[in-house]
C-alpha positions in Angstrom: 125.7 40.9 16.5 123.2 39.3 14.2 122.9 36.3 12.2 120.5 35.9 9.3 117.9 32.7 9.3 120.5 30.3 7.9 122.7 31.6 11.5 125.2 32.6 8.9 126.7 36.3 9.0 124.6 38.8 6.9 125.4 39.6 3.7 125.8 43.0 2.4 122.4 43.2 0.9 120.8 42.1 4.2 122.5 44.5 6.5 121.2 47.3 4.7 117.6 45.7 5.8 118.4 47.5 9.0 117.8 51.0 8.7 118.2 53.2 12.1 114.9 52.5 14.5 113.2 49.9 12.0 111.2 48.0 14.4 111.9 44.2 15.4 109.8 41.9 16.6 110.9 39.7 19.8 109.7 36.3 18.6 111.4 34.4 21.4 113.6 36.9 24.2 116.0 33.8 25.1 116.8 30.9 22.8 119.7 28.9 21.8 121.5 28.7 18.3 121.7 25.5 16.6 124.8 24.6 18.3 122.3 23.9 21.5 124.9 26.5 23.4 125.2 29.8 21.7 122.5 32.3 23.8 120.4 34.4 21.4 117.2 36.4 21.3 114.7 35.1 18.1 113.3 38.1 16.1 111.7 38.9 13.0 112.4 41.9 10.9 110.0 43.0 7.9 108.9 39.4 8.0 112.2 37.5 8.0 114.2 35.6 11.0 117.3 37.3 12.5 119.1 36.1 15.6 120.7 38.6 18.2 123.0 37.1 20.2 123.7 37.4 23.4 127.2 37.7 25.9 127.6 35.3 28.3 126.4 37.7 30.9 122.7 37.7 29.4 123.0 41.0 27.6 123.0 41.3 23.7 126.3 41.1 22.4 127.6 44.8 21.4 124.5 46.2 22.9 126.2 49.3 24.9 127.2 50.5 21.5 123.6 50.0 19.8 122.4 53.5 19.9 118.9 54.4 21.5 116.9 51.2 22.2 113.1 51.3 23.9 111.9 47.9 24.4 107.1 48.0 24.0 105.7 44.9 25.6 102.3 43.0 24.3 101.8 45.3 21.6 99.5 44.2 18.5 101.3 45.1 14.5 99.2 47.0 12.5 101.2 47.2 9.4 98.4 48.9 7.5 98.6 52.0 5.3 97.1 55.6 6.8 96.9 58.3 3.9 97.3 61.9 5.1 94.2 64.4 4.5 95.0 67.3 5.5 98.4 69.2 6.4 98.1 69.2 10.6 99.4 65.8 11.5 103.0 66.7 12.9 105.7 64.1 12.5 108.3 63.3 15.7 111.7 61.8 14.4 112.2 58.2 16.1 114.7 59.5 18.2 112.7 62.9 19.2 115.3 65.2 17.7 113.1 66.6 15.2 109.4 67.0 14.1 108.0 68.6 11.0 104.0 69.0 9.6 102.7 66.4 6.9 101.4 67.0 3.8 98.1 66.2 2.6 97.9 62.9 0.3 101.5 61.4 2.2 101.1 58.0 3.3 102.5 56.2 6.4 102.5 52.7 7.6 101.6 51.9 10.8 103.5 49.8 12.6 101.6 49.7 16.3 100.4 52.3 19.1 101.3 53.2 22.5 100.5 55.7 25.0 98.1 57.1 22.3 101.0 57.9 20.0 101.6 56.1 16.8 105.0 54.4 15.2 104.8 54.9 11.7 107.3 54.5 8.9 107.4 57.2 6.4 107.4 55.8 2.7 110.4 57.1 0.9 113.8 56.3 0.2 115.5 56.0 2.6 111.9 55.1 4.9 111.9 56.9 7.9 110.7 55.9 10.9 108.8 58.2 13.4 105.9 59.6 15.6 102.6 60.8 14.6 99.0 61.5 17.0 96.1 59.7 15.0 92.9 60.7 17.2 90.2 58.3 16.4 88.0 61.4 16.3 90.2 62.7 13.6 89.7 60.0 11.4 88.3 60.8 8.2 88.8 64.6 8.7 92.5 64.1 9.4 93.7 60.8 8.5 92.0 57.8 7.2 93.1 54.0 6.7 93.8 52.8 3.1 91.4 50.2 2.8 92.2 49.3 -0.8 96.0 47.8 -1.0 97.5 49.6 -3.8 98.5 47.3 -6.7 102.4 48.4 -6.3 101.7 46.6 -2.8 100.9 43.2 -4.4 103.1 43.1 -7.5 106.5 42.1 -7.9 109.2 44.9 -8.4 111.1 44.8 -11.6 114.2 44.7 -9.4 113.3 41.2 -8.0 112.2 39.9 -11.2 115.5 41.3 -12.9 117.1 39.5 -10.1 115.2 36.0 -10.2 115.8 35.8 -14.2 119.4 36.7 -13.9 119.7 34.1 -11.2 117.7 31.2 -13.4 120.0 31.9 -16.1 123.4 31.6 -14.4 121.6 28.3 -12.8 120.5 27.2 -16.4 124.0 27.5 -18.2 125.5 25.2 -14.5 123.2 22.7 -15.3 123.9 22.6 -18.9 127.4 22.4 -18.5 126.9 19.5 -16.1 124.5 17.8 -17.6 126.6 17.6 -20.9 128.8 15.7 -19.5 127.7 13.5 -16.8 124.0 13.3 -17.9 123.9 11.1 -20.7 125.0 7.8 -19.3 124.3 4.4 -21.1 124.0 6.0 -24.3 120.6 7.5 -23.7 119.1 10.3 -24.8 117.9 12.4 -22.2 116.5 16.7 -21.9 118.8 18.8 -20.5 116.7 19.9 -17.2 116.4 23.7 -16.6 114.3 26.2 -14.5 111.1 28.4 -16.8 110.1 31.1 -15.2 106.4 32.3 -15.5 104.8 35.6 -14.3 101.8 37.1 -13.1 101.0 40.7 -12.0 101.1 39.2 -8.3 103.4 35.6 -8.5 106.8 34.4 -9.9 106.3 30.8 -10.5 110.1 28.8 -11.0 109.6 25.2 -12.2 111.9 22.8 -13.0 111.3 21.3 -16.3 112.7 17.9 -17.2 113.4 17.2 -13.4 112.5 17.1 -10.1 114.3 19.8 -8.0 114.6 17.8 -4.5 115.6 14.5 -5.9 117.7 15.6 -8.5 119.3 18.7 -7.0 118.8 19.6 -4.0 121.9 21.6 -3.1 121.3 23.7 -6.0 117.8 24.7 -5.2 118.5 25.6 -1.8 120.6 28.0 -3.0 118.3 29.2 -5.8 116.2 29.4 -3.0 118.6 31.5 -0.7 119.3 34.0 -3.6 115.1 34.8 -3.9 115.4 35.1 -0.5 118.0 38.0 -0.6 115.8 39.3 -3.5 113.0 40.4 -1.7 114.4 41.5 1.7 112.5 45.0 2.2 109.3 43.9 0.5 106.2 42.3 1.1 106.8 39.2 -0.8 107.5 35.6 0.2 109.6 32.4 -1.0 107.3 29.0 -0.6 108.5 26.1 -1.5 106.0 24.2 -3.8 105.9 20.5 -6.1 108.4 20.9 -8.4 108.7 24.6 -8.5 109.2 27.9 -6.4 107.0 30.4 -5.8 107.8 34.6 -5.2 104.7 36.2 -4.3 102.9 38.4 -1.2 103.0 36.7 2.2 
């Protein structure tokens, strides 16, 4: 049973975040929900808070129906980029049931190491999760570690910018329609406010023109700022909260 950040029940879009054996991390094993009584168990996934929660006898609530779990203690997150070179690595399925050879030029992410095996996710659609054996003596015959982050890595997909405009707009035309008719008290004259959107190869920038976003409305922009969230679930990109604007870019 999982809650998103907000303790709220996912949504669609973030349930499809978890993908069979995607790795979460335990940020805190026992915790309470905001109700001070609800036991849970704190994790990130891909960057972004989750809450498990847990029965009253401890255990997480619907575990025995979870599938295959292994719990890795004290473990350091790698989350770099290994390119294939040559066609010997052999690939183990997360959940052992199948393995196949590599091909030269793939590329993996690796997620951390243990008992000299690596957890890698297979780029792809869906990603795949999995085992591969990355001897250091193998490196640069075998394998070697992307040192230069592919620009794809940095930029913003043309789904989440799609996604932000469409948003803006439907925001734009609310506060128009508001603003028309409660804005314009005492007779004066007054901009309609309404969020501009500027890009960058690496960086949505939302501002608020002809108001300020906190004082003038703040329910609105959390929500604005609960829909970029939902935008970039499954990427490497971030939501921050800046004067007068919001900012999409790489955390």
């Amino acid at each position: 049973m999982i809650l998103n950040r907000y303790q709220q029940n996912l949504s669609p879009l973030e349930l499809t975040l978890f993908r069979p054996f995607i790795p979460i991390r335990v940020v805190r094993a026992r915790d309470l929900l905001g109700d001070g009584f609800t036991p849970c168990m704190r994790v990130e996934v891909e960057g972004a808070e989750y809450f498990l929660i847990r029965d009253s006898d401890g255990r997480l609530a619907g575990e025995s129906r979870a599938g295959t779990q292994r719990l890795y203690h004290g473990l350091a997150l790698l989350y770099d980029t290994v390119r294939v070179l040559t066609g010997g690595l052999r690939f183990v399925a997360a959940d052992g049931r199948g393995q196949q050879l590599l091909r030269a030029g793939e590329r993996l992410v690796r997620v951390f190491s243990s008992a000299g095996e690596t957890y890698v996710r297979r780029t792809g659609h869906p990603p795949i999760y999995g085992w591969v054996t990355l001897k250091p003596d193998s490196e640069r015959r075998q394998w070697s570690v992307q040192r230069v982050v592919p620009v794809v890595q940095t930029a913003i997909p043309a789904r989440v910018k799609d996604s932000v405009e469409a948003a803006l707009t439907r925001t734009n035309t609310l506060l128009s329609t508001l603003f028309s008719y409660f804005g314009t008290g005492a007779g004066r004259a007054r901009e309609t406010p309404r969020w501009h959107m500027e890009t960058s190869p690496s960086m949505l920038r939302c501002t608020l023109l002809d108001g300020v976003p906190d004082r003038d409305f703040p329910e609105s922009t959390r929500y604005l700022v609960r829909d970029f969230e939902t935008f970039v679930l499954g990427t490497n990109l971030g939501v921050f909260r800046a004067s007068g604007s919001i900012e999409i870019r790489p955390r």
